[in-house]
C-alpha positions in Angstrom: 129.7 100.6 91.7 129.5 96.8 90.7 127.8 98.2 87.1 129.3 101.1 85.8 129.6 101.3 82.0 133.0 99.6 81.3 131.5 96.0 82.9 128.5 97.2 81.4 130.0 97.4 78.2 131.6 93.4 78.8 128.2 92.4 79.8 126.7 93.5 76.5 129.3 91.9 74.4 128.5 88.8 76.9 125.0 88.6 76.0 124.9 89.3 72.4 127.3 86.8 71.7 125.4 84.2 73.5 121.3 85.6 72.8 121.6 86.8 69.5 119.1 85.0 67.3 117.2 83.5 70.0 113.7 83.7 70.2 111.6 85.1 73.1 109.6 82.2 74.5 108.1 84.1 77.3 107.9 87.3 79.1 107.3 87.8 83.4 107.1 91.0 85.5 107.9 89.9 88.9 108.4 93.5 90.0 106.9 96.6 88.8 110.6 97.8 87.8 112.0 94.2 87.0 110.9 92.2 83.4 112.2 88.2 82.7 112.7 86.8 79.2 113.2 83.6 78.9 115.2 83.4 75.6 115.6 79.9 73.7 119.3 80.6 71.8 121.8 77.7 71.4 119.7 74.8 72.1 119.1 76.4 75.5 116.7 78.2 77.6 117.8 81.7 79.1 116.2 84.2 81.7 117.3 87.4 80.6 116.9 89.9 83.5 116.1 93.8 83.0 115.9 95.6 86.5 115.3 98.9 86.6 115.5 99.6 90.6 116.7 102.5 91.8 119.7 100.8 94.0 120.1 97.7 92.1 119.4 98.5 88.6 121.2 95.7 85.9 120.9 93.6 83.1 122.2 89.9 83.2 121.6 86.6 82.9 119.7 84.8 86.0 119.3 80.8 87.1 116.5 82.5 89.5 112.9 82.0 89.8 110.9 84.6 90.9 107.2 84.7 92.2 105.2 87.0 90.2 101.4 88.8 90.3 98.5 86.7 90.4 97.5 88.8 87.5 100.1 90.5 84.9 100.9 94.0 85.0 99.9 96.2 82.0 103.4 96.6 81.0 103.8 93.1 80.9 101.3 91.8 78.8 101.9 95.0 76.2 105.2 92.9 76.0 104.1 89.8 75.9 101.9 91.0 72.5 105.0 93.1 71.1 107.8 90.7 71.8 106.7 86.8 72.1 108.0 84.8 69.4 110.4 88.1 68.2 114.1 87.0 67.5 117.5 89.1 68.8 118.9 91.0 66.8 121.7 93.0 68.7 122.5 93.7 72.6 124.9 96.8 73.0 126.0 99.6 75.1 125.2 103.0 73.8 128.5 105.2 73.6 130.0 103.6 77.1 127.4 105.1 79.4 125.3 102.9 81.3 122.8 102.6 78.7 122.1 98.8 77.4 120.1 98.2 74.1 118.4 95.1 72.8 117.1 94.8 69.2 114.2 92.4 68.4 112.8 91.6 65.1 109.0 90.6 65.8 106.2 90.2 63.2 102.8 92.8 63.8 99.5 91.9 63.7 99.6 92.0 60.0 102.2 89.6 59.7 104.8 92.6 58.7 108.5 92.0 60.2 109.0 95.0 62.6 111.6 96.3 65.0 110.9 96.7 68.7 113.4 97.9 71.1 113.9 97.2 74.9 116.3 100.0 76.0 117.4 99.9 80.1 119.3 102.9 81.8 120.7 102.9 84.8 121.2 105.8 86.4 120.4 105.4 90.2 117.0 107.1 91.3 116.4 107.6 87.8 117.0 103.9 86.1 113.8 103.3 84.1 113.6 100.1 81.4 112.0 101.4 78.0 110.1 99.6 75.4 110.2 101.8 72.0 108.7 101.0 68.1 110.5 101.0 65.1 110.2 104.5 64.9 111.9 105.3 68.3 108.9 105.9 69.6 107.9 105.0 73.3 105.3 102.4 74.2 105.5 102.1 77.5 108.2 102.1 80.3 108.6 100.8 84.1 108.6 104.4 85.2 106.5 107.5 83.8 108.0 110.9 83.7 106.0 114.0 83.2 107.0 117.7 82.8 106.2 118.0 86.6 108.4 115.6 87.0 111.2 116.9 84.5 111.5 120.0 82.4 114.2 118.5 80.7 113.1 114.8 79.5 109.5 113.5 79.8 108.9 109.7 79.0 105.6 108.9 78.3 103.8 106.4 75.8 103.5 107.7 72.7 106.6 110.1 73.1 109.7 109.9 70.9 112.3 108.5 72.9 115.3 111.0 73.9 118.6 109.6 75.0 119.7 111.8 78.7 121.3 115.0 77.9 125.0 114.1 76.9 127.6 114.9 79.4 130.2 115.4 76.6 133.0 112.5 78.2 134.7 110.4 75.8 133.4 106.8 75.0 136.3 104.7 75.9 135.6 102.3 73.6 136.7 104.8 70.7 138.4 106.9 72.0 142.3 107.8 70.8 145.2 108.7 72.6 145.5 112.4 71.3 141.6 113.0 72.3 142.2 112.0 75.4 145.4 113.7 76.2 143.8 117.3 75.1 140.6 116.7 77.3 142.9 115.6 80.6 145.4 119.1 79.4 142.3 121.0 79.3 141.3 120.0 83.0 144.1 119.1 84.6 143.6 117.4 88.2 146.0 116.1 91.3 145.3 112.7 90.9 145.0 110.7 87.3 142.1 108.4 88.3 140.2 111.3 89.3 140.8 113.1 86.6 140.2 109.8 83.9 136.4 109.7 85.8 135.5 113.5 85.0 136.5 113.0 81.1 135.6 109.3 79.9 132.5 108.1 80.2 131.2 105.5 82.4 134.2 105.0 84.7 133.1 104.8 88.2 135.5 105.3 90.8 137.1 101.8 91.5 137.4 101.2 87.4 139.4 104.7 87.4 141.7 103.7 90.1 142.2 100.3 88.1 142.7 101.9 85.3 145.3 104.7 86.6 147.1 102.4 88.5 147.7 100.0 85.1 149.1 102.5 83.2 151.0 104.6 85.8 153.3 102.5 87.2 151.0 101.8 90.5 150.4 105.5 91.2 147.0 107.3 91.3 149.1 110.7 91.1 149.4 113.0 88.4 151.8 111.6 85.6 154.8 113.5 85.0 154.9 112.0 81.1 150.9 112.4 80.5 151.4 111.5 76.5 152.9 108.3 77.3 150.2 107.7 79.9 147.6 108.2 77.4 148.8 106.0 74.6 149.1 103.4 77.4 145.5 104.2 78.2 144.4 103.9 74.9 145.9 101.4 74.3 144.7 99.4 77.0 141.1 99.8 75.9 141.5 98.5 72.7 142.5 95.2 74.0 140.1 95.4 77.3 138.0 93.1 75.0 139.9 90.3 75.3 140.6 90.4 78.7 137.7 89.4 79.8 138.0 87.7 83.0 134.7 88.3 85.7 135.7 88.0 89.4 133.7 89.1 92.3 135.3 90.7 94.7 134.5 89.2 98.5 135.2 90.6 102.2 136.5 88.5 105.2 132.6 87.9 106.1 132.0 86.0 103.0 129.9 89.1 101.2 130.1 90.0 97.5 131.6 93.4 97.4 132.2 93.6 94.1 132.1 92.6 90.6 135.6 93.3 88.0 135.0 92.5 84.4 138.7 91.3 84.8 141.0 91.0 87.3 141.9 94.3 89.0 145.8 94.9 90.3 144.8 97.7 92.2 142.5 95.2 94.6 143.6 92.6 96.9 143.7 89.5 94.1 143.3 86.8 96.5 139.6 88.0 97.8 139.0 88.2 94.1 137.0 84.6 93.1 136.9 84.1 89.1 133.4 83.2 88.0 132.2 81.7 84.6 130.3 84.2 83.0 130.3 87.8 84.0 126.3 87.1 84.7 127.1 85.2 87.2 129.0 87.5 88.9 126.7 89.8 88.5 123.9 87.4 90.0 125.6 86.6 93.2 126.6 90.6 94.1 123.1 91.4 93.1 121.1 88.8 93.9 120.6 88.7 97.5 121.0 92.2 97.8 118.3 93.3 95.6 116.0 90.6 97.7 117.4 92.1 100.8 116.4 95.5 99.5 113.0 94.7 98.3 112.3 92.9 101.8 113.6 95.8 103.7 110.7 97.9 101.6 108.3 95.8 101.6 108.6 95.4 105.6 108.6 99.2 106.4 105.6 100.4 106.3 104.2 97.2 108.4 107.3 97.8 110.9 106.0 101.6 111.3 102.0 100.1 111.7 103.4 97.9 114.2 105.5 100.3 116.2 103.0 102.9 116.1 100.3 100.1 117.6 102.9 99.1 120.1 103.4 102.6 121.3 99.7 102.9 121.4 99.2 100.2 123.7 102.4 101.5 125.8 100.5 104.6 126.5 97.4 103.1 127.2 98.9 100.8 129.2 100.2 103.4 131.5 97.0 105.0 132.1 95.7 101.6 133.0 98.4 101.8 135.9 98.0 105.1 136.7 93.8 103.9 137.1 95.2 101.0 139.4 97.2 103.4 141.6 95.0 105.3 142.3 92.0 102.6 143.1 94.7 101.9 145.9 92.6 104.5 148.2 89.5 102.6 147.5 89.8 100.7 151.1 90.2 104.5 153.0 87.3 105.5 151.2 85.1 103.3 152.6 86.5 103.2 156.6 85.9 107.5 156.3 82.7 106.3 155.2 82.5 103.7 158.1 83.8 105.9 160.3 81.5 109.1 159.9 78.3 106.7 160.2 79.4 105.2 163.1 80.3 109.0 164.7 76.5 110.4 163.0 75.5 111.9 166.6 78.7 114.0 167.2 79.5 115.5 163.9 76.7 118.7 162.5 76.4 120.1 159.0 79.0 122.9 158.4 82.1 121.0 159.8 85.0 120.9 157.2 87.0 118.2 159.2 86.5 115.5 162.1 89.1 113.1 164.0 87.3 109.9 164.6 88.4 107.2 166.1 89.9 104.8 163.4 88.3 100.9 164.2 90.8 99.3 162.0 93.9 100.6 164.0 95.0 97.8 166.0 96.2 100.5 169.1 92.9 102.7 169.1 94.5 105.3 167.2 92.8 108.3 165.2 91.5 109.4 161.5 91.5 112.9 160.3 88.6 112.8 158.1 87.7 115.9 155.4 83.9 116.6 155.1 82.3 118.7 152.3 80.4 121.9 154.8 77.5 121.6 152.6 76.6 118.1 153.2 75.4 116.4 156.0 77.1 113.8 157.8 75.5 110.6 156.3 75.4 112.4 153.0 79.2 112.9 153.6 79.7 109.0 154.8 77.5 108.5 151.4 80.1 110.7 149.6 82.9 108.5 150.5 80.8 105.1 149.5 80.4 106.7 146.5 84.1 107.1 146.3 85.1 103.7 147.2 82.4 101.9 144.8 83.8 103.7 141.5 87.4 103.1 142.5 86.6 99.3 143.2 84.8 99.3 139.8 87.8 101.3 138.4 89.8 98.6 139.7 88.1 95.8 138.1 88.2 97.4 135.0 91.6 98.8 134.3 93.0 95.4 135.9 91.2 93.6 132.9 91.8 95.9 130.5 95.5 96.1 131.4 95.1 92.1 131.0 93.9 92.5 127.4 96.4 95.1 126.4 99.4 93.2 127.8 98.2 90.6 125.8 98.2 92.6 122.8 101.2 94.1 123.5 103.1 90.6 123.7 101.3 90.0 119.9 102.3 93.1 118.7 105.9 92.8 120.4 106.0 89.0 118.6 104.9 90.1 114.9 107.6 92.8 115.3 110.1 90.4 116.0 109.0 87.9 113.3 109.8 90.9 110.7 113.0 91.3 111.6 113.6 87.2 111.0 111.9 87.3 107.4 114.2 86.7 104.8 111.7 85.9 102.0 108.6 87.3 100.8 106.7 83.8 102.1 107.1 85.0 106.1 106.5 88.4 105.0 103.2 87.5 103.9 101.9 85.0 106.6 102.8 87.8 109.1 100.6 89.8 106.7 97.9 87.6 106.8 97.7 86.9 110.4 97.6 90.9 110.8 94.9 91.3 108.7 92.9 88.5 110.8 94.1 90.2 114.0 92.3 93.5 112.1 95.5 95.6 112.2 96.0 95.3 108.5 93.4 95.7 105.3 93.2 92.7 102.9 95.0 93.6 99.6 92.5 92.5 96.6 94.6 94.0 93.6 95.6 90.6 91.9 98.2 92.6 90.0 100.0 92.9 93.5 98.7 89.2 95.3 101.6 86.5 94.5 101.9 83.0 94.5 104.5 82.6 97.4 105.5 79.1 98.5 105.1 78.1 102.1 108.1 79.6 104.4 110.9 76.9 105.6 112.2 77.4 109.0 115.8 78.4 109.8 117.6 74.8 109.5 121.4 74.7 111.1 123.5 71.8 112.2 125.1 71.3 115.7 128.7 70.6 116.3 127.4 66.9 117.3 126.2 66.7 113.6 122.6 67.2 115.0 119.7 69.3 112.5 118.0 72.2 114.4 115.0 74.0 113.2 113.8 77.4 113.8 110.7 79.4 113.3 110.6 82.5 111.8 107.2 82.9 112.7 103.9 82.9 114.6 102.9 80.4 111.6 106.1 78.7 110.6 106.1 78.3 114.6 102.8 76.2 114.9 104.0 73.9 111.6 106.7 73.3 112.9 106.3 72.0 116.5 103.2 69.8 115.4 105.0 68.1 112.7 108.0 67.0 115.3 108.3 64.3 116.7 107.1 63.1 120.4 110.7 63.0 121.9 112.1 65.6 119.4 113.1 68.4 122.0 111.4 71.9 122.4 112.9 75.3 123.2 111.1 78.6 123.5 112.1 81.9 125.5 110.7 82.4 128.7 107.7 84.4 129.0 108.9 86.8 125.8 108.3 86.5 121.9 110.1 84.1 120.3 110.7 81.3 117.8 110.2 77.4 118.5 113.0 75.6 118.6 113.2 72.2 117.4 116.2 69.6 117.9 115.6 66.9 115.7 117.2 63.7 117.9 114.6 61.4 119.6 117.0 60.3 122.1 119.9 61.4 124.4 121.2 64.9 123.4 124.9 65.7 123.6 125.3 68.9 125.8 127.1 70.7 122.8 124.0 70.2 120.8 121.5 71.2 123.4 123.5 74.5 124.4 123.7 75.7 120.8 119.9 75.4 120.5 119.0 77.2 123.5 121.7 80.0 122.1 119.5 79.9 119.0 116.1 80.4 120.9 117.6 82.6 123.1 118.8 84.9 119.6 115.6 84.4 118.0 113.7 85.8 120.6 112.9 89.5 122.0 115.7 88.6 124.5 118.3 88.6 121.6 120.4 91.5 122.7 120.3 90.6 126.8 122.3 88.6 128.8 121.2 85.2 130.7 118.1 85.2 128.6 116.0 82.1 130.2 115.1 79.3 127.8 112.5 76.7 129.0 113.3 72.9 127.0 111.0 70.2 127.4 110.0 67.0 125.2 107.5 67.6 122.2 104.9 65.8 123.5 104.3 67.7 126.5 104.0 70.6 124.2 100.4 71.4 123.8 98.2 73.9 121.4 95.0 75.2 123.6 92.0 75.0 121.5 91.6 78.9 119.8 94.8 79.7 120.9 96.7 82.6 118.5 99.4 81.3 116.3 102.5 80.4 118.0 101.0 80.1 121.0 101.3 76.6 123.1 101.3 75.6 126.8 104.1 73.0 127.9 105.1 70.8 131.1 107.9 68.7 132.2 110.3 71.5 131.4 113.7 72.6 132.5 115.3 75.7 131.9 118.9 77.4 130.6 120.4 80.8 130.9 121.5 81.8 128.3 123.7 84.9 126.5 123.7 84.7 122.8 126.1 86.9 120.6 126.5 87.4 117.3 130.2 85.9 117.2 128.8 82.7 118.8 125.3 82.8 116.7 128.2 82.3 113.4 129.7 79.5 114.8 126.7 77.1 114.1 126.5 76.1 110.7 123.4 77.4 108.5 122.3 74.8 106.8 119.1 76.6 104.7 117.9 80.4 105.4 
């Protein structure tokens, strides 16, 4: 875990030396479990970040801007009264655990100095951010816990605030060699680093290893001299302090795995990338996975709305074919019918069956015909008229209503596709928008949820031939950006599937290289993504044209030619990303 509390414990040591005495300028909620300061200490402005998610739960400083509601949440503006102009006073770790507190002096409404607390735990599922009075008592919280909820610790407004139950460890920061040599005596284990995360507090898994491996000799086994081990231990903690040295931890892939307060032996030191200020490091593990996270939630409940309304229209399409199949018997309804009137003087009432000569056969041949015995004949040969006018009409009808529903389906189909390609909250919410226009989707009109997004930007990479390509990530983002390029700018699009527009910005001849990695791009970017020899129409912008009505994304083109392609992820990372 990139937090646990011994970087924890640098962090807060990080921030008080640099916040303390600033003032609190002001205060933003972007999320309903994430609160901004922006702090003015040193001649400088700060964002101070408190999240209090369940996966990515942290405290740091952040160079990021984040949309937030249209209107403030309640939690938010209670701060906003309680904390605005209040100064720091202290930021520190509570007993090693993964408990951060931050000290404010504000002035009341009466002008009194008075102390206000912001107190953040992290602790997974249950991280919650805290504000409490001078009296420890709570005010209000990002998460509310009632005794349904717990039996053990409620946290409500206008409760005393209760620190979690103590787990009895050892706070590394004070602890002494003797204390911790009788605790690892009295639960002895196979391996040390397992052994130093059951006893001292805040250790996660990766800092134990680090830790065993420093003081014994490289191993991660039980020492044979534990006393010695333990002054080394303690030892070590006392001057952890000063060592100070964030690094973030990256794979071959170029992802933060991460974050070490100071270097760490026991890890592959070359992956290791030193950073400035351990919130820095702490930014770029948790920045874009938080985002990612967020997205992915945001998303799911419109991925389930579409996939249920695409099975729908699967199933309903498939009784539209079943209707057309069987409409194929609408022509032998009407030569029985033919065929009995023209036969009226040899057939009686009370005859189940008659072979009549069959008119249509080109050799003179025969047709069994089946007669209801209670009819007469022409009321039979009515019978089968009958028939063959309600499976024409049949016909009609389930061929145009299989029309409409393929076309839903492709809309549906598209939308789904365009949520997989959202890596912001902007194309999440014009997908939004255009499903509540389509009526799949209710408007949202709590303000305290409605953001100010920016408009999306297309995916942007550059060719080997030095050449920018644009892609849509949307039925939107799609339309802007094929009517803002230019006439002889070249257009790609997937054949007959969902997909994004494809933009090559280069007016004239266009290297091979260039033109190849684009259709790859269309070809990936489209529902054909996982397929082989997916067929990409190109053509000239200007015989790209926008029917008048038309959905979003949707455009009628000439003049084109068209690639095979079969795009991979391999080859997809071979063309430089210029902006997500």
């Amino acid at each position: 875990m990139a937090l646990d509390g011994l970087t924890l414990g640098f962090e807060a040591r990080e921030l008080n030396a640099l916040l303390q005495g600033g003032r609190v300028d002001r205060i933003t909620q972007p999320e309903r479990d994430t609160v901004v300061l922006l702090i003015r200490a040193g001649s400088q402005n700060h964002r101070l970040l408190f999240c209090a998610s369940p996966n990515n739960a942290r405290c740091h400083l952040t160079m990021s801007s984040f949309p937030n509601p249209l209107e403030p949440p309640n939690l938010c503006m209670l701060m906003r009264k309680q904390l605005t102009g209040g100064r720091v006073q202290a930021i520190r770790q509570v007993d090693g655990d993964r408990i951060l507190e931050m000290d404010l002096d504000t002035v009341s409404e009466l002008g009194d100095h008075v102390l206000r607390r912001l107190t953040l735990e992290i602790m997974g599922r249950h991280s919650n951010l805290m504000l409490l009075d001078e009296n420890g008592k709570i005010l209000d919280s990002t998460r509310h816990v009632n005794a349904e909820m717990s039996r053990v610790r409620q946290i409500q407004p206008g409760l005393t605030y209760a620190p979690p139950p103590s787990q009895e460890k050892l706070n590394p920061w004070t602890l002494s060699a003797e204390e911790l040599e009788a605790q690892l005596r009295a639960h002895p284990d196979s391996r040390l680093d397992r052994a130093l995360g059951d006893r001292i507090t805040g250790l996660s898994r990766g800092t134990a290893e680090e830790l065993a491996f420093r003081v014994n000799s490289g191993s991660l086994a039980w020492p044979e001299d534990l006393s010695a081990v333990c002054s080394r231990l303690a030892d070590l903690f006392r001057r952890l302090p000063d060592m100070a040295d964030p690094r973030v931890l990256w794979d071959d892939e170029g992802t933060p795995q991460d974050v070490f307060p100071f270097p760490f032996l026991s890890r592959d030191t070359a992956r290791q990338k030193p950073c400035g200020a351990l919130s820095e490091a702490l930014e770029i593990y948790y920045g874009e996975r938080d985002a990612k996270d967020r997205l992915n939630q945001k998303s799911a409940g419109m991925t389930r709305m579409l996939k249920g309304q695409i099975e729908r229209c699967e199933k309903k399409l498939a009784i539209q074919e079943e209707a057309l199949a069987g409409a194929e018997r609408m022509d032998e309804y009407r030569m029985m019918g033919e065929a009995i009137n023209a036969n009226l003087f040899q057939l009686k009432k009370g005859m189940t069956e008659a072979v009549l000569p069959d008119w249509y056969h080109p050799e003179g041949g025969e047709i069994t015909v089946a007669l209801d015995s209670r009819l007469t004949p022409s009321q039979n040969a009515q019978r089968y008229f009958k028939k063959y006018q309600k499976a024409r009409s049949a016909r009609e009808t389930a061929a145009l209503q299989k029309e409409k529903t393929l076309e839903e389906l492709d809309f549906l189909e598209g939308m789904l596709l365009d949520v997989d390609k959202c890596v912001g909250e902007s194309e999440l919410e014009e997908i939004r928008q255009e499903l509540v226009r389509a009526g799949y989707m209710k408007k949202n009109t709590n303000r305290r949820q409605q953001r100010q997004l920016p408009q999306s930007k297309p995916y942007r990479y550059l060719s080997a031939d030095g050449i920018e390509i644009r892609v849509g990530k949307n039925a939107a983002q799609n339309d802007r950006l094929t009517q803002s390029a230019r006439p002889e700018e070249m257009w790609l699009h997937a054949k007959d599937m969902p997909g994004s527009h494809v933009i090559i910005q280069c007016e004239g001849e266009i290297p091979q290289e260039t033109l190849k990695q684009a259709a790859l791009l269309a070809a990936w970017y489209s529902k054909g993504q996982r397929s082989s020899l997916v067929p990409i129409d190109y053509t000239r912008r200007k015989y790209v044209k926008k029917p008048g009505g038309a959905a979003p994304g949707k455009v009628i083109y000439t003049h084109h030619r068209t690639a095979y392609m079969t795009p991979t992820e391999e080859i997809l990372r071979q063309i430089q990303l210029l902006d997500r």
